[in-house]
N, CA, C and O atoms as a Tripos MOL2 file, in Angstrom:
@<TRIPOS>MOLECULE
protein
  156   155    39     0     0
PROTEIN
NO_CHARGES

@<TRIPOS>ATOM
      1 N         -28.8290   10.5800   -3.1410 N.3       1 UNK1
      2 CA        -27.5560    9.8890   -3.3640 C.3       1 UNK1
      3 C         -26.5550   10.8140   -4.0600 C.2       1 UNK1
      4 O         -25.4410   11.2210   -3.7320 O.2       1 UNK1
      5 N         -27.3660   11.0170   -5.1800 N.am      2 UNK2
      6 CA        -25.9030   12.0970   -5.7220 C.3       2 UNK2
      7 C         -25.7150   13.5630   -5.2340 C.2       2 UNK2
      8 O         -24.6990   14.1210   -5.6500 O.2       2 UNK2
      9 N         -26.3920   14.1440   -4.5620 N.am      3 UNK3
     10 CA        -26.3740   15.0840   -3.2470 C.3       3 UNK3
     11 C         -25.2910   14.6380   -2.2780 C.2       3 UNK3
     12 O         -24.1790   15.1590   -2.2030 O.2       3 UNK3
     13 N         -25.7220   13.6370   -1.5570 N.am      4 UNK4
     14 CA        -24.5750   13.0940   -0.3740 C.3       4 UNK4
     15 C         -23.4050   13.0190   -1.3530 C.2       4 UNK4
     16 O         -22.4480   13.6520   -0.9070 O.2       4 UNK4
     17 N         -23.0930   12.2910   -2.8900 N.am      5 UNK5
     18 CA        -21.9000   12.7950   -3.6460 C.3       5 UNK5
     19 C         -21.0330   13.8000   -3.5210 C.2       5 UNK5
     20 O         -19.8430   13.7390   -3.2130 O.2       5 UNK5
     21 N         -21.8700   14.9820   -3.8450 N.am      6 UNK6
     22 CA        -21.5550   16.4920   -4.4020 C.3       6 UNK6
     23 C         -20.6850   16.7630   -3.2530 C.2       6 UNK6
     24 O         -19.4590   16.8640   -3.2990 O.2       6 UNK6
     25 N         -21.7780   16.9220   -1.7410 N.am      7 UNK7
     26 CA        -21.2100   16.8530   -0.6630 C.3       7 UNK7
     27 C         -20.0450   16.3760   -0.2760 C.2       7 UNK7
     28 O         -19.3850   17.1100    0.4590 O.2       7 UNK7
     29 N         -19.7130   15.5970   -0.4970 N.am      8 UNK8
     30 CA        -18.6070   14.5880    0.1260 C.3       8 UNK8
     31 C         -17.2400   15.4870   -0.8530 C.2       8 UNK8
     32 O         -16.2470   16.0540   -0.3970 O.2       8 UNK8
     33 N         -17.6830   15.3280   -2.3330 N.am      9 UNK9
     34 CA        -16.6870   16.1910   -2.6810 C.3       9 UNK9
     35 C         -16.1000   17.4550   -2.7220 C.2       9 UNK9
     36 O         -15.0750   17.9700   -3.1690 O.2       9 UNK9
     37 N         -17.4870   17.9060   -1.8630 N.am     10 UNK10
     38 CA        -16.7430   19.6340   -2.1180 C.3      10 UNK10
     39 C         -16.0610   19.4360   -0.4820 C.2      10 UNK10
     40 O         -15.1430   20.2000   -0.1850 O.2      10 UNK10
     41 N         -16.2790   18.9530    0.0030 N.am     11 UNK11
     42 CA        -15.6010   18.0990    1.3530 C.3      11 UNK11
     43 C         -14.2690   18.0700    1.5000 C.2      11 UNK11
     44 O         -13.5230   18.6430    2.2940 O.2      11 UNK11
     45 N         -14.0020   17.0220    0.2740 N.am     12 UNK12
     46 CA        -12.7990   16.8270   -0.1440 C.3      12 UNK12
     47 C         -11.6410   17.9260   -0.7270 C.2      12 UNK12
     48 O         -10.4370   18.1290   -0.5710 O.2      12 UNK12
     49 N         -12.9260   18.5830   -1.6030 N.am     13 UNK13
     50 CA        -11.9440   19.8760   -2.2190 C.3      13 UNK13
     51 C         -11.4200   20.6360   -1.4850 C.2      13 UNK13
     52 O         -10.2500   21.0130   -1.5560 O.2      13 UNK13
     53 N         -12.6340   21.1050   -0.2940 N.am     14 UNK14
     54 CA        -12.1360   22.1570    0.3930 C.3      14 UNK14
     55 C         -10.9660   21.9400    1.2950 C.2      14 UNK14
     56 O         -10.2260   22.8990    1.5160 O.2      14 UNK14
     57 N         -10.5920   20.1500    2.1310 N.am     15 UNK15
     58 CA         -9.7270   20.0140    2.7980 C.3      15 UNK15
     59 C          -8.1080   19.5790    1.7100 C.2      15 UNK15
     60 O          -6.9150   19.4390    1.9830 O.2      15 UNK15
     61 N          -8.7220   19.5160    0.7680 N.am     16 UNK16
     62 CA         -7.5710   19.6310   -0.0190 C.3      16 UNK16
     63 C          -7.0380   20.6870   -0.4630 C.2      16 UNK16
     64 O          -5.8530   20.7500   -0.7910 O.2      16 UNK16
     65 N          -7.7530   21.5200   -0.5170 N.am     17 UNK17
     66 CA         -7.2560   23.1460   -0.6220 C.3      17 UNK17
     67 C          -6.6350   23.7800    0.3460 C.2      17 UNK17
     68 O          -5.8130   24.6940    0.2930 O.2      17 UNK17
     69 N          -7.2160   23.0750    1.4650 N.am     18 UNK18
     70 CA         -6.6580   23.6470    3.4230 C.3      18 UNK18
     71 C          -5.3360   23.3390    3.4430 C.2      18 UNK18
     72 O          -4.4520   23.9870    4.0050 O.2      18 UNK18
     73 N          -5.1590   21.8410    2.5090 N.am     19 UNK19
     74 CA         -3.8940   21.2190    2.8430 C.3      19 UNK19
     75 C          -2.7890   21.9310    1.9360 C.2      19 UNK19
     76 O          -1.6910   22.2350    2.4010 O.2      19 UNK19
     77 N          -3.1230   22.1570    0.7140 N.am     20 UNK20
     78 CA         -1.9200   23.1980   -0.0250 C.3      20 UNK20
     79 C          -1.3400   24.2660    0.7090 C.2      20 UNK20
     80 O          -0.1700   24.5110    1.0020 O.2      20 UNK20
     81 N          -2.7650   25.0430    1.0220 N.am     21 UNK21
     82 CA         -2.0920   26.4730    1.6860 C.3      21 UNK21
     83 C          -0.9890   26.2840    2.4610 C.2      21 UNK21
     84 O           0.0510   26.9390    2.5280 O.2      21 UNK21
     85 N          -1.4930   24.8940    3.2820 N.am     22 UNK22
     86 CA         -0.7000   24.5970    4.4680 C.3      22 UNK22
     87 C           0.5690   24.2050    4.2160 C.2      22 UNK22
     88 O           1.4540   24.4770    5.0260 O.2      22 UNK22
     89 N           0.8790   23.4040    2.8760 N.am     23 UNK23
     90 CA          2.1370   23.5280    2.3720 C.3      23 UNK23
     91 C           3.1000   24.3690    1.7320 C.2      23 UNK23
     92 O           4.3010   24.2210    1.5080 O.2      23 UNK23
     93 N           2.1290   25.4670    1.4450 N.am     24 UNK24
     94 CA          2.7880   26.4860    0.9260 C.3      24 UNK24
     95 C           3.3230   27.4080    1.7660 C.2      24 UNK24
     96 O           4.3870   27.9380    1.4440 O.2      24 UNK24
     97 N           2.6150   27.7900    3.1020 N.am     25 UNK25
     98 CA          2.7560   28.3730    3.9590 C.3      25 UNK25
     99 C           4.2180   27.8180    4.7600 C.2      25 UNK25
    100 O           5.0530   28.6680    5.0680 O.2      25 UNK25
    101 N           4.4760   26.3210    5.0810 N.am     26 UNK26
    102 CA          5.6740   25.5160    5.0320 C.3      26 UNK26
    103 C           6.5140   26.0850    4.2360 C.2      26 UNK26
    104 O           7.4900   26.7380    4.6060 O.2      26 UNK26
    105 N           6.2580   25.9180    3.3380 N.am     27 UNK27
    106 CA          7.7170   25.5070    2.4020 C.3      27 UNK27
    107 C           8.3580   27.3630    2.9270 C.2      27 UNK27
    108 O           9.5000   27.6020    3.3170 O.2      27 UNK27
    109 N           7.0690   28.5460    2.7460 N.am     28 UNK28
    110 CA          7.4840   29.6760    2.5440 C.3      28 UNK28
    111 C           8.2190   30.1930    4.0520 C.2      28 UNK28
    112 O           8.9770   31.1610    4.1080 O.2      28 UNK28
    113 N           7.7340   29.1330    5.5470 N.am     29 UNK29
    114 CA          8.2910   29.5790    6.8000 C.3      29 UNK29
    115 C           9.5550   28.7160    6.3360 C.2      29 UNK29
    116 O          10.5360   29.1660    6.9270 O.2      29 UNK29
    117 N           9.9180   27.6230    5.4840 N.am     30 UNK30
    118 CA         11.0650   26.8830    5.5990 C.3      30 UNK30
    119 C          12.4030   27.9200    4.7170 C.2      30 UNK30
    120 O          13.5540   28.2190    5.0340 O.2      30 UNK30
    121 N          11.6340   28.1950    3.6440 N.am     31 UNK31
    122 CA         12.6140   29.5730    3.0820 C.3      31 UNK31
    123 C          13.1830   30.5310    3.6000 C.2      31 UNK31
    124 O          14.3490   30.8380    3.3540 O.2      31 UNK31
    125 N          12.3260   31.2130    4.4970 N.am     32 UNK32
    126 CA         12.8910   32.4310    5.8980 C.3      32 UNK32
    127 C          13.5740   31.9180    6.8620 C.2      32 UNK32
    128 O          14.2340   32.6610    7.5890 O.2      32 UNK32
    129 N          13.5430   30.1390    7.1130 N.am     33 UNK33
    130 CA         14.3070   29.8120    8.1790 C.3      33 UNK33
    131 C          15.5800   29.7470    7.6660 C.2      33 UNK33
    132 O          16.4840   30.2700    8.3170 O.2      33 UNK33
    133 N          15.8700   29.1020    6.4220 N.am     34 UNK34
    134 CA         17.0450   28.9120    5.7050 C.3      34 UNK34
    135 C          17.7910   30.2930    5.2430 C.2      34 UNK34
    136 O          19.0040   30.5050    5.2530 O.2      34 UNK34
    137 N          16.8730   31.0640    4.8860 N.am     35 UNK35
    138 CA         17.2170   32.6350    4.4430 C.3      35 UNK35
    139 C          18.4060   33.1210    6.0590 C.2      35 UNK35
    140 O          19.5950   33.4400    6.0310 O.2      35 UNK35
    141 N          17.2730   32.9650    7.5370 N.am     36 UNK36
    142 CA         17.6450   33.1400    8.4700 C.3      36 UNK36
    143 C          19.3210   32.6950    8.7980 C.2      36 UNK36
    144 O          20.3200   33.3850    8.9980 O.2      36 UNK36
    145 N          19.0580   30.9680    8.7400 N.am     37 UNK37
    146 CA         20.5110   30.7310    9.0150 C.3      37 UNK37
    147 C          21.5380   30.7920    7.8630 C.2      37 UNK37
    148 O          22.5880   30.1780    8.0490 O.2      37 UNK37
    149 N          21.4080   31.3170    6.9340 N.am     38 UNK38
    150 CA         22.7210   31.4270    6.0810 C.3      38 UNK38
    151 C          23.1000   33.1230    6.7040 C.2      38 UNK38
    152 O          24.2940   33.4230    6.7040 O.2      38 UNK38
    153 N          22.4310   33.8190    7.0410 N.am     39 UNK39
    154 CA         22.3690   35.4390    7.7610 C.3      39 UNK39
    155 C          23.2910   34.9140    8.9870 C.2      39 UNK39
    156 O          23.6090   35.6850    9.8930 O.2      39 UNK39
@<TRIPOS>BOND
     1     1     2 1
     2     2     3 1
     3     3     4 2
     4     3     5 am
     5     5     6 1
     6     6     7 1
     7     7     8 2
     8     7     9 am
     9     9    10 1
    10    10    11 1
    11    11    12 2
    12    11    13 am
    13    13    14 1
    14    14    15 1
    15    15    16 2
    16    15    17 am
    17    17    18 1
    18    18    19 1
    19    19    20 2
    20    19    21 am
    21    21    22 1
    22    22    23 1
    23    23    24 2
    24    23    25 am
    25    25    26 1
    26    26    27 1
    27    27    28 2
    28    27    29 am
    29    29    30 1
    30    30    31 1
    31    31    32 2
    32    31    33 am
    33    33    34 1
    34    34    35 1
    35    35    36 2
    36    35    37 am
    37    37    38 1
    38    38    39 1
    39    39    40 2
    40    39    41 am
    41    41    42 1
    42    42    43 1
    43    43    44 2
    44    43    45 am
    45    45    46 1
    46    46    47 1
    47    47    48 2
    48    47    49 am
    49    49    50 1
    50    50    51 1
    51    51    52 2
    52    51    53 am
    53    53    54 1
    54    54    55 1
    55    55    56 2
    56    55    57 am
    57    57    58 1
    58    58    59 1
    59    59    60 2
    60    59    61 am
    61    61    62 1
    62    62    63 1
    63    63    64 2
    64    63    65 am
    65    65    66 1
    66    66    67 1
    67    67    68 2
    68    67    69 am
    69    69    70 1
    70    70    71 1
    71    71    72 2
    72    71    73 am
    73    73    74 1
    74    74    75 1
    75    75    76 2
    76    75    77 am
    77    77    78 1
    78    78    79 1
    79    79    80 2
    80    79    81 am
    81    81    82 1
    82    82    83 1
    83    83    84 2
    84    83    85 am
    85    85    86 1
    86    86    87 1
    87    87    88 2
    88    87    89 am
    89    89    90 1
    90    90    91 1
    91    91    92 2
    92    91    93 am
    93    93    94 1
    94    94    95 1
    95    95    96 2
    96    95    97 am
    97    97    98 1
    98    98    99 1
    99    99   100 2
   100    99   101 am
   101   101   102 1
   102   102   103 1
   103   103   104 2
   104   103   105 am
   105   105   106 1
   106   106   107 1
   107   107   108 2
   108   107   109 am
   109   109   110 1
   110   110   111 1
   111   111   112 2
   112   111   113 am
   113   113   114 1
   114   114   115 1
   115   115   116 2
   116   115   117 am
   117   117   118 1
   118   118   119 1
   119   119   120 2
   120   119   121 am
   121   121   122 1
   122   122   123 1
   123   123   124 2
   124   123   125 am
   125   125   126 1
   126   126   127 1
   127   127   128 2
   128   127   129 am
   129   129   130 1
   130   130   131 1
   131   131   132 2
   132   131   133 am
   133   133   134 1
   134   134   135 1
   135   135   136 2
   136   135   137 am
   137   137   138 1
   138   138   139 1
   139   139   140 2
   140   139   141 am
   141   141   142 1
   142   142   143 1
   143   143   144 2
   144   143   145 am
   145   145   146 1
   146   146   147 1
   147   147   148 2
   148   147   149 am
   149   149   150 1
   150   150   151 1
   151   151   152 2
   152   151   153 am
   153   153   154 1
   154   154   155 1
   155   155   156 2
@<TRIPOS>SUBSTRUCTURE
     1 UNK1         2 RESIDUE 1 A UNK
     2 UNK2         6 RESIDUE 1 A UNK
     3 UNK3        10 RESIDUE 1 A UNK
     4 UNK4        14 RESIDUE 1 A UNK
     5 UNK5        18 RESIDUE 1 A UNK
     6 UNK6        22 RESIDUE 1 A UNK
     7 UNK7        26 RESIDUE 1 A UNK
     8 UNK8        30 RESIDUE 1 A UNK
     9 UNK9        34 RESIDUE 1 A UNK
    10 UNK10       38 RESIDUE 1 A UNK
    11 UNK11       42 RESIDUE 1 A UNK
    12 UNK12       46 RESIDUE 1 A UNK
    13 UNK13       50 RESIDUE 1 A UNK
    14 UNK14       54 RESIDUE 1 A UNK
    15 UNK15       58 RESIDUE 1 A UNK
    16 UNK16       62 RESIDUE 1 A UNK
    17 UNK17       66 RESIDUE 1 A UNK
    18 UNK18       70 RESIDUE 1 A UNK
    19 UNK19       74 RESIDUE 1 A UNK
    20 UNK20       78 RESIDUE 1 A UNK
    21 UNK21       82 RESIDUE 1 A UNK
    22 UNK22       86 RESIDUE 1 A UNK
    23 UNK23       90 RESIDUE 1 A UNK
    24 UNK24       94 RESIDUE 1 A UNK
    25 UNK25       98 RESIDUE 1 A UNK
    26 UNK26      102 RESIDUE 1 A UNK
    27 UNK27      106 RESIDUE 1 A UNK
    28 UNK28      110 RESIDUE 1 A UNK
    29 UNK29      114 RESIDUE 1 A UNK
    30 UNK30      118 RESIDUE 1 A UNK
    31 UNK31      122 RESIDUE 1 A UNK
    32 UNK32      126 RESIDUE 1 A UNK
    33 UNK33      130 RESIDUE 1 A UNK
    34 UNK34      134 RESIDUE 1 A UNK
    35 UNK35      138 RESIDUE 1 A UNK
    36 UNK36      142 RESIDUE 1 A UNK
    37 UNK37      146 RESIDUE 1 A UNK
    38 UNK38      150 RESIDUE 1 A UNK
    39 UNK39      154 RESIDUE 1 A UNK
């Protein structure tokens, strides 16, 4: 039981970690686009 726990959360961590990058990676293509059109 607290195995299937651990599991589930490092589960969680790791797709929550997937999901930052993924916003960071956003925000940083949304900066170069804006950088772009004020150029």
């Amino acid at each position: 039981m607290l195995c299937l726990l651990l599991t589930a959360n490092a589960g969680y961590f790791s797709s929550f970690s997937l999901h930052q990058k993924q916003i960071i990676r956003a925000k940083i293509i949304s900066k170069r686009y804006f950088i772009n059109l004020n150029l």
